[in-house]
C-alpha positions as CSV (number, residue, x, y, z in Angstrom):
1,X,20.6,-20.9,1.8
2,X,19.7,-20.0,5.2
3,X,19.3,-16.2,5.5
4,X,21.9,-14.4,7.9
5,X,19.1,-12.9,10.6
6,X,17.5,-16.3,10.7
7,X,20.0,-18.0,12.4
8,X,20.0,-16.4,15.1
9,X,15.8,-15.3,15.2
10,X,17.2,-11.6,15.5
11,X,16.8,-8.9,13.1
12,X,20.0,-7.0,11.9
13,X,18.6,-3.2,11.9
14,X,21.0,-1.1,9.7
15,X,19.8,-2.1,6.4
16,X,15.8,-1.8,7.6
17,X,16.6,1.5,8.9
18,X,17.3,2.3,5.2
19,X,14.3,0.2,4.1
20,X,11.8,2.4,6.3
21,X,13.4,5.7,5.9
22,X,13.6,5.6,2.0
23,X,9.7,3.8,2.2
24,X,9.0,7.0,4.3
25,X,10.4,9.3,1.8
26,X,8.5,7.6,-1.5
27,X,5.2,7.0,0.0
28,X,5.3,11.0,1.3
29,X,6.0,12.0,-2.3
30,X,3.2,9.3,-3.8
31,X,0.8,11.2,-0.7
32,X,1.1,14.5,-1.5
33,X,0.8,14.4,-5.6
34,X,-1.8,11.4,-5.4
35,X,-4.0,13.5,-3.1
36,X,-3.9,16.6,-5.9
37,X,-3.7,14.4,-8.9
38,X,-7.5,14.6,-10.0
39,X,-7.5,18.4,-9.1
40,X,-4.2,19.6,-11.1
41,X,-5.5,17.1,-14.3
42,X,-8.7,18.9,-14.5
43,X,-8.1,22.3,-13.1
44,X,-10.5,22.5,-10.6
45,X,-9.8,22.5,-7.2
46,X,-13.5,22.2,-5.8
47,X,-16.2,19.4,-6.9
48,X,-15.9,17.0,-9.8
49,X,-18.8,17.1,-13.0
50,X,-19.3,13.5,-14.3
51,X,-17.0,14.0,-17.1
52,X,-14.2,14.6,-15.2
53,X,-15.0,11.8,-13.1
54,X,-14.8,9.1,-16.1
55,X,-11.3,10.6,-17.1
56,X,-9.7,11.1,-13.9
57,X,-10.7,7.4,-13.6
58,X,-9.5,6.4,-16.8
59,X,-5.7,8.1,-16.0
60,X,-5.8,7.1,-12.6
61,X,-6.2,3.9,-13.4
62,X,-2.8,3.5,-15.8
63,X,-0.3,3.6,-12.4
64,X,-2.1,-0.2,-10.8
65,X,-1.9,-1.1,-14.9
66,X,1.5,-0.5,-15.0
67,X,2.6,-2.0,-11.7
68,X,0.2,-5.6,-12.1
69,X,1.4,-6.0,-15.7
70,X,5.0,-5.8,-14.7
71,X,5.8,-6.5,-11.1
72,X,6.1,-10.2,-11.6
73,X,9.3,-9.3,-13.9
74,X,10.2,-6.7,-11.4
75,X,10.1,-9.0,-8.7
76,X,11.7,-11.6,-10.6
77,X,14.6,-9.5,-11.7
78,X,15.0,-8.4,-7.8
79,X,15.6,-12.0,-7.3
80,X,17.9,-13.0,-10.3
81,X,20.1,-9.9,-9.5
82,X,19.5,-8.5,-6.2
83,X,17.0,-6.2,-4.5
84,X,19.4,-3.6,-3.6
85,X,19.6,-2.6,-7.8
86,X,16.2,-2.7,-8.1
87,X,15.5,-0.7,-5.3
88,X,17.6,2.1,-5.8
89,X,16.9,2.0,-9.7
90,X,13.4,2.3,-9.1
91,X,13.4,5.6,-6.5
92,X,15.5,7.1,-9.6
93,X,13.2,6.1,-12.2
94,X,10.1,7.3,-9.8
95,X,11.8,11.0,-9.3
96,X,12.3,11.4,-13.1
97,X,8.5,10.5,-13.7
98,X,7.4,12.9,-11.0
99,X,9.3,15.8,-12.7
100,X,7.4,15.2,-16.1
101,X,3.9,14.9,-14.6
102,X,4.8,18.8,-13.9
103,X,5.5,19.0,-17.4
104,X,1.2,19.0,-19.0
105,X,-1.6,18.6,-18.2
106,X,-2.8,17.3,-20.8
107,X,-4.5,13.9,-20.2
108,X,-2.1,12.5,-23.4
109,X,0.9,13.5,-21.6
110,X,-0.4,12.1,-18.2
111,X,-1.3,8.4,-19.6
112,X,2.2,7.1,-20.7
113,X,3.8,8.7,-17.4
114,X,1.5,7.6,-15.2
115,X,1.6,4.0,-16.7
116,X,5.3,4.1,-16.1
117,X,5.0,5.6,-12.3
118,X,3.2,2.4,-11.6
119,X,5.9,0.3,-12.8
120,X,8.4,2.3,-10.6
121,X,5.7,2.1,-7.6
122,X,5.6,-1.6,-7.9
123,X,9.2,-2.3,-7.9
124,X,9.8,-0.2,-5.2
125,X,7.2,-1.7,-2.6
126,X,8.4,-5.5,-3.9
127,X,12.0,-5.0,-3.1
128,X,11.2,-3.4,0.3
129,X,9.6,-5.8,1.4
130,X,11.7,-9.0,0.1
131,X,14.5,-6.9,2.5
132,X,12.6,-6.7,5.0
133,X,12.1,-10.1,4.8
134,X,15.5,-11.4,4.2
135,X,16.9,-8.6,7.2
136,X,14.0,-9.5,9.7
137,X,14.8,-12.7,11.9
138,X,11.3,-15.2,12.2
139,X,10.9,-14.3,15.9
140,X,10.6,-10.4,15.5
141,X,9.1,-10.6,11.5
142,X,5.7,-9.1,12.7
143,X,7.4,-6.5,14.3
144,X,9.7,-5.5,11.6
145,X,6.9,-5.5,9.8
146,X,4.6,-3.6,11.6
147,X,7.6,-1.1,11.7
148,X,8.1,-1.3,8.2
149,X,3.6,-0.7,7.3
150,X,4.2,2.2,9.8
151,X,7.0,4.0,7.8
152,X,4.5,3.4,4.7
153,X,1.1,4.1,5.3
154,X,2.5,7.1,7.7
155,X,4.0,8.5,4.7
156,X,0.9,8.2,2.7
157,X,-1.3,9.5,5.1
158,X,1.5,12.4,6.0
159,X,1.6,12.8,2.2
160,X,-1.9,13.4,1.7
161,X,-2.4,15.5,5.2
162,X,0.3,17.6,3.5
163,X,-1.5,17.8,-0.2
164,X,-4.8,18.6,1.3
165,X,-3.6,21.7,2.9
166,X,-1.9,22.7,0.3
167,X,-4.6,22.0,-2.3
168,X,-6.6,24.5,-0.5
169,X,-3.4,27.3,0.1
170,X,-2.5,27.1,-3.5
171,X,-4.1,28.2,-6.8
172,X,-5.1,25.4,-9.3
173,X,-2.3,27.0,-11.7
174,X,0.5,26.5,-9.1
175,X,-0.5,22.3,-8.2
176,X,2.4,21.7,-10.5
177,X,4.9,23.0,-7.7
178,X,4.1,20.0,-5.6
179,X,5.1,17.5,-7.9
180,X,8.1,19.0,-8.2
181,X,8.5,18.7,-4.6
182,X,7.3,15.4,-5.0
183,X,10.2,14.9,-7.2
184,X,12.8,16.4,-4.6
185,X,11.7,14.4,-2.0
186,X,12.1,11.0,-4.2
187,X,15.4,12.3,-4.8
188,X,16.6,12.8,-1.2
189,X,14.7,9.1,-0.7
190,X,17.5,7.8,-4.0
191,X,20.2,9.6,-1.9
192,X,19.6,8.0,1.3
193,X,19.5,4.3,-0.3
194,X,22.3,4.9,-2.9
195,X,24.5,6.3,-0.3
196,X,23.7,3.3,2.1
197,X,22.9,0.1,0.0
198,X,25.5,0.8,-2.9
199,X,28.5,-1.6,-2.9
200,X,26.5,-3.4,0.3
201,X,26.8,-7.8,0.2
202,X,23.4,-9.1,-0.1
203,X,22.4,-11.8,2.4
204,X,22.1,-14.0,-0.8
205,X,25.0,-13.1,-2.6
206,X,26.6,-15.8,-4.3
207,X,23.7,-18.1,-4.9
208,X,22.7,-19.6,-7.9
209,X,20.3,-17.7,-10.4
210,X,17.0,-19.2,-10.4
211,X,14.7,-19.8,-13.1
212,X,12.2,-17.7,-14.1
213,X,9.6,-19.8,-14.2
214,X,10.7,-21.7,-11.0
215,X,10.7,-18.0,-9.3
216,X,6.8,-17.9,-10.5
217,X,5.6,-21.5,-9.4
218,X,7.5,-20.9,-5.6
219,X,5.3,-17.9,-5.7
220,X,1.8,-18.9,-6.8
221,X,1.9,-21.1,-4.2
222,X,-1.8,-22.3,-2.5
223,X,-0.2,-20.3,1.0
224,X,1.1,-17.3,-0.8
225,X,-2.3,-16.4,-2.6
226,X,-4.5,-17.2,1.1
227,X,-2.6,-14.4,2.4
228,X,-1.9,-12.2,-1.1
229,X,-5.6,-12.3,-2.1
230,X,-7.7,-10.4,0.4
231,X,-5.5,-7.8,0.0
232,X,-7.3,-7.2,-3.6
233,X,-10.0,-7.5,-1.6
234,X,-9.0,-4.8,0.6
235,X,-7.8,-2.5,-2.1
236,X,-10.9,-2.3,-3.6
237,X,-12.1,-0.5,-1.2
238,X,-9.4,1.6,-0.5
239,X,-8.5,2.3,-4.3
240,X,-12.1,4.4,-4.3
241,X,-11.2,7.0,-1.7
242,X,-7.5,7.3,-2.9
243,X,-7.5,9.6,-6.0
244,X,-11.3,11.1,-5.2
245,X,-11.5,11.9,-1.5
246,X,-10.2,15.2,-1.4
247,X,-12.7,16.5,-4.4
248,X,-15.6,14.8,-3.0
249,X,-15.1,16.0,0.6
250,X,-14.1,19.7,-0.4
251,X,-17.2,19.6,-2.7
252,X,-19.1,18.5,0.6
253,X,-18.1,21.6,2.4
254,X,-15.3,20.0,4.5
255,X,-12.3,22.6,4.2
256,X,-9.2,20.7,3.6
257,X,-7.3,21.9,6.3
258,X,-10.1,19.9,8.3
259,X,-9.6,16.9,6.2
260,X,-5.4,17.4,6.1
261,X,-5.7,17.5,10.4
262,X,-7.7,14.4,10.2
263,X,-5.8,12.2,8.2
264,X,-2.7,13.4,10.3
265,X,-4.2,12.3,13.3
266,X,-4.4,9.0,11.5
267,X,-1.0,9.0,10.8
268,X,-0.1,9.1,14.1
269,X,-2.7,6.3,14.9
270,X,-0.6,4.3,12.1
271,X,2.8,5.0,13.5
272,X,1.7,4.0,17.1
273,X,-0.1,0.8,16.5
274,X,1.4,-1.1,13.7
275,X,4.9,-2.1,15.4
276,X,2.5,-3.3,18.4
277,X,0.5,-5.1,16.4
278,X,3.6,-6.8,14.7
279,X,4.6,-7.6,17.9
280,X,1.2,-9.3,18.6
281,X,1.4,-11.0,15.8
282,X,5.0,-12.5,16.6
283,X,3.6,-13.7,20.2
284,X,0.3,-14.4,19.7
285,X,0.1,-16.0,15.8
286,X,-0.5,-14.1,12.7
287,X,-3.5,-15.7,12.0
288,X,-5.1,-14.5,15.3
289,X,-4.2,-11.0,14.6
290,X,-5.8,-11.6,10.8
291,X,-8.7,-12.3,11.9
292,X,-9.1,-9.4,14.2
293,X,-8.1,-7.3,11.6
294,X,-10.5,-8.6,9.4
295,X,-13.8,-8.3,11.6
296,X,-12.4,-4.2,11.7
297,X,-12.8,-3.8,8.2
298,X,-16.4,-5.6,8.7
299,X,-17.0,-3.1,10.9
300,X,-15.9,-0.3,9.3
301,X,-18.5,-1.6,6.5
302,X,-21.0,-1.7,8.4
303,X,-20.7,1.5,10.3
304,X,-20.0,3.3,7.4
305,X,-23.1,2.3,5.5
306,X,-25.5,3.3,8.8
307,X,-24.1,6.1,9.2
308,X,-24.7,7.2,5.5
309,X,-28.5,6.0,6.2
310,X,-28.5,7.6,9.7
311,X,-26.2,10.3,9.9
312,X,-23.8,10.7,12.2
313,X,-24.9,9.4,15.2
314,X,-22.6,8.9,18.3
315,X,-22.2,5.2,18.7
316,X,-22.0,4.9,14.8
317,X,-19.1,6.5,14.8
318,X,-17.7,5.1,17.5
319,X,-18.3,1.5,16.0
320,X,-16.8,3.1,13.0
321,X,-13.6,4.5,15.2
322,X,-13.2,1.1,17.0
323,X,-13.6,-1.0,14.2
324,X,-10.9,1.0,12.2
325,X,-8.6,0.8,14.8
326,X,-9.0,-3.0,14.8
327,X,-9.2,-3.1,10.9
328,X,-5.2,-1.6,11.1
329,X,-3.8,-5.1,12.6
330,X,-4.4,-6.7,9.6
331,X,-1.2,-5.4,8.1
332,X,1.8,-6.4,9.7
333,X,0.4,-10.2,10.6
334,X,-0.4,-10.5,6.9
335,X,2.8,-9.0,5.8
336,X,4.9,-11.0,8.5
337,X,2.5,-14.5,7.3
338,X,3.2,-13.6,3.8
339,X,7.0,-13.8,4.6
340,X,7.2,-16.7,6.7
341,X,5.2,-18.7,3.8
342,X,7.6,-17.5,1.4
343,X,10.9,-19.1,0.5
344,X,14.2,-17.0,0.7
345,X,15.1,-17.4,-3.5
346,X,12.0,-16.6,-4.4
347,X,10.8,-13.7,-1.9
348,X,10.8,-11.0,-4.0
349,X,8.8,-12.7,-6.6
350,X,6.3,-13.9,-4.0
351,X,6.1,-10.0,-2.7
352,X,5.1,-9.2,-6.1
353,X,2.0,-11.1,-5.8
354,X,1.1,-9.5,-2.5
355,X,2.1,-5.9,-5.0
356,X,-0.1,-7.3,-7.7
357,X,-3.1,-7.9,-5.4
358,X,-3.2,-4.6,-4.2
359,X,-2.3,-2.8,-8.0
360,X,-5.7,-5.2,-9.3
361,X,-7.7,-3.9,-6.0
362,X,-6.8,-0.6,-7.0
363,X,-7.7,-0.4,-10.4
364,X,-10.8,-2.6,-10.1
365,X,-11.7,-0.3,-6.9
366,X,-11.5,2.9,-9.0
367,X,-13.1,1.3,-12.2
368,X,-16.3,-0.9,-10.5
369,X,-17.2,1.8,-8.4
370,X,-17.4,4.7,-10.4
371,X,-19.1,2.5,-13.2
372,X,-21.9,1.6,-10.2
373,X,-22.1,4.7,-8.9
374,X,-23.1,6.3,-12.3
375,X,-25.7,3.3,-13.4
376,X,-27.1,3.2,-9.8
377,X,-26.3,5.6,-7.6
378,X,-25.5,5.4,-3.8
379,X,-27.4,1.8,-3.8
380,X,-24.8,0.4,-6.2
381,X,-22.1,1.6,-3.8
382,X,-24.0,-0.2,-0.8
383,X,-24.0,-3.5,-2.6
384,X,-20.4,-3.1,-3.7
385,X,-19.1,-2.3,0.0
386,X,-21.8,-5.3,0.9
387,X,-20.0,-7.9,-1.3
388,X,-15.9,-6.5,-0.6
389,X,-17.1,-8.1,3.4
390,X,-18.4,-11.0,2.7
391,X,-15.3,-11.6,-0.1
392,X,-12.6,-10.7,3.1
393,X,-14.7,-12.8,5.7
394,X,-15.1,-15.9,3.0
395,X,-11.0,-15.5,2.1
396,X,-9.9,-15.4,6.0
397,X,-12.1,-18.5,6.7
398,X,-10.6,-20.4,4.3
399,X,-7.1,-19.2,5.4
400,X,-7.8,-20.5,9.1
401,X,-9.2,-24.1,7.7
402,X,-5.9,-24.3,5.9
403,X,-3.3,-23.2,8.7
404,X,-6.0,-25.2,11.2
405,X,-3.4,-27.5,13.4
406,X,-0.2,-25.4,12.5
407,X,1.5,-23.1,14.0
408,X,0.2,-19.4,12.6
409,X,3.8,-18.0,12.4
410,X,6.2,-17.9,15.0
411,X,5.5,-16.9,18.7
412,X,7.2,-15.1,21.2
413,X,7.4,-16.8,24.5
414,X,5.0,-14.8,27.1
């Protein structure tokens, strides 16, 4: 069946309105506990000692558990009875677990819930996007996209700007007070999408219900895991500064309103460039705009390990601040690839591979490097950040030989 916004190439922008304003919402309230999770677990607000490191690793680790384990049946559920249900279900589930992470401290207590969260996460980011695939017409998909990679990695980065300063305004014993708030704001995020989505036709409403094993082949398909997998890829690099960045770099001396400022300022970096890269994307190919994103996280790499050897010298960290800037098209031409690949019955389940890359880059990111930074020190992390580049430049080469001679997505007329 033909989805409604791509007959006409046009996207149809109430329901994505409610797609990036409830993403918004979630990924602030992920941002903000994530970014005081290792600090409230241990009470300490300032450096980590090894133990603590092995254990916050350990817990940590239980949300990306939780969401790879399930978020094939979560995405396969979304398809069999609609995303809007699982959507809304999952924001409610989310805010309920964010209330009982206030509850202990106790790493007992934190395991189950934690495992649970990431079953919540993943349904929540798999249903997004199979809307924003289904509401998006082919000839603005990057864009929507792009919008739609704003509204979340803005809230993240928002999110953890926000925790940082408040990790350093507020006493270890009151870190519970922002998952509450976390809570609140998952709850306004429920509100929002309840209020809009409830009762609301589905573009595929009225279809028949697909197989669960015909939902799984569609998705494991040679195209869908060229542009899932370096995502895992990705991930592991980012799932190692997630849950430890604001310990390490308040036990370096940086004061976390310095570090909250910064990661604002990328916010805004996010919000401003990811609906022009989409756009790129949709005019110039996805595949194009890959690629570029891919030599940034090279870069980035690359800069990042001289300036650990060199300090910071000024053209390192301007190779660094390029390269990062060229590293953020990835995204949306991935996302927007991902979709077009993708077949309309099967869209949610085929998100949920994209979902389980990134759950797998995040565990395996907080589990390899902690175990190589403990047996060899900053040389193990050198080799590890060696091999993620050479992993991303292998997969996107052997994305381009396949897509060589096709079209790489739909383009915009000049």
């Amino acid at each position: 069946m033909t989805e409604p916004a791509a007959r006409t190439g046009l996207s149809r922008p109430g329901v994505l309105r409610v797609v990036f304003g409830s993403t918004f919402l979630v990924r602030f309230a992920f941002g903000i506990t994530l970014s005081v999770f290792a600090s409230y677990m241990t009470g300490r607000s300032i450096g980590l000692d090894t133990a603590a490191v092995g254990t916050i690793g350990l817990i940590s680790a239980l949300a990306p558990v939780g969401e790879f384990s399930t978020v094939l049946l979560t995405g396969s559920l979304a398809d069999r009875t609609g995303r809007y249900p699982v959507l809304i279900g999952a924001i409610a589930a989310a805010s309920g677990l964010m209330l009982l992470i206030s509850v202990s401290r106790s790493p007992i207590w934190l395991a189950p819930v934690n495992l649970l969260f990431g079953v919540a996460s993943g349904a929540i980011l798999t249903s997004s996007l199979a809307v924003v695939g289904e509401e998006s017409g082919p000839l603005e998909r990057g864009f929507e996209m792009g919008r739609f990679d704003a509204m979340n990695l803005l809230g993240w980065v928002l999110g953890f700007a926000v925790g940082f300063g408040l990790l350093g305004a507020l006493p270890n014993a009151s870190l519970g007070l922002l998952f509450d708030l976390g809570a609140g704001v998952l709850a306004v995020g429920f509100a929002y999408a309840f209020l809009s989505l409830h009762g609301r036709p589905e573009p595929l409403e009225g279809r028949s219900t697909p197989a669960l094993a015909d939902l799984v082949k569609a998705a494991f398909r040679r195209e869908i895991l060229l542009v899932a997998m370096p995502w895992l890829v990705i991930y592991l690099l980012l799932g190692t500064l997630f849950v430890f960045l604001g310990t390490a770099a308040t036990g370096a001396g940086v004061p976390t309103t310095t570090l909250a400022a910064l990661i604002g300022g990328g916010g805004l970096l996010l919000l401003l460039t990811q609906p022009y890269y989409g756009r790129l994307a949709d005019r110039f190919g996805r595949m194009r705009l890959m690629t570029v994103g891919t030599i940034g996280f090279v870069g980035v790499l690359a800069g990042g390990g001289l300036l650990a050897s060199y300090g910071a010298q000024p053209e390192l960290l301007a190779l660094v601040g390029v390269s990062a800037i060229a590293a953020l098209a990835y995204g949306p031409a991935a996302l927007a690839a991902l979709t077009d690949v993708s077949r309309s019955v099967s869209r949610a389940t085929s998100m949920s591979v994209y979902t389980l890359s990134i759950s797998l880059g995040m565990l395996g990111g907080l589990l390899l490097s902690t175990s190589l930074y403990s047996r060899y020190g900053a040389a193990g992390l050198d080799a590890y950040f060696g091999l993620i580049a050479v992993a991303l430049v292998i997969l996107t080469v052997m994305r381009y030989r396949d897509t060589a001679g096709r079209p790489s997505g739909p383009l915009v007329a000049p």
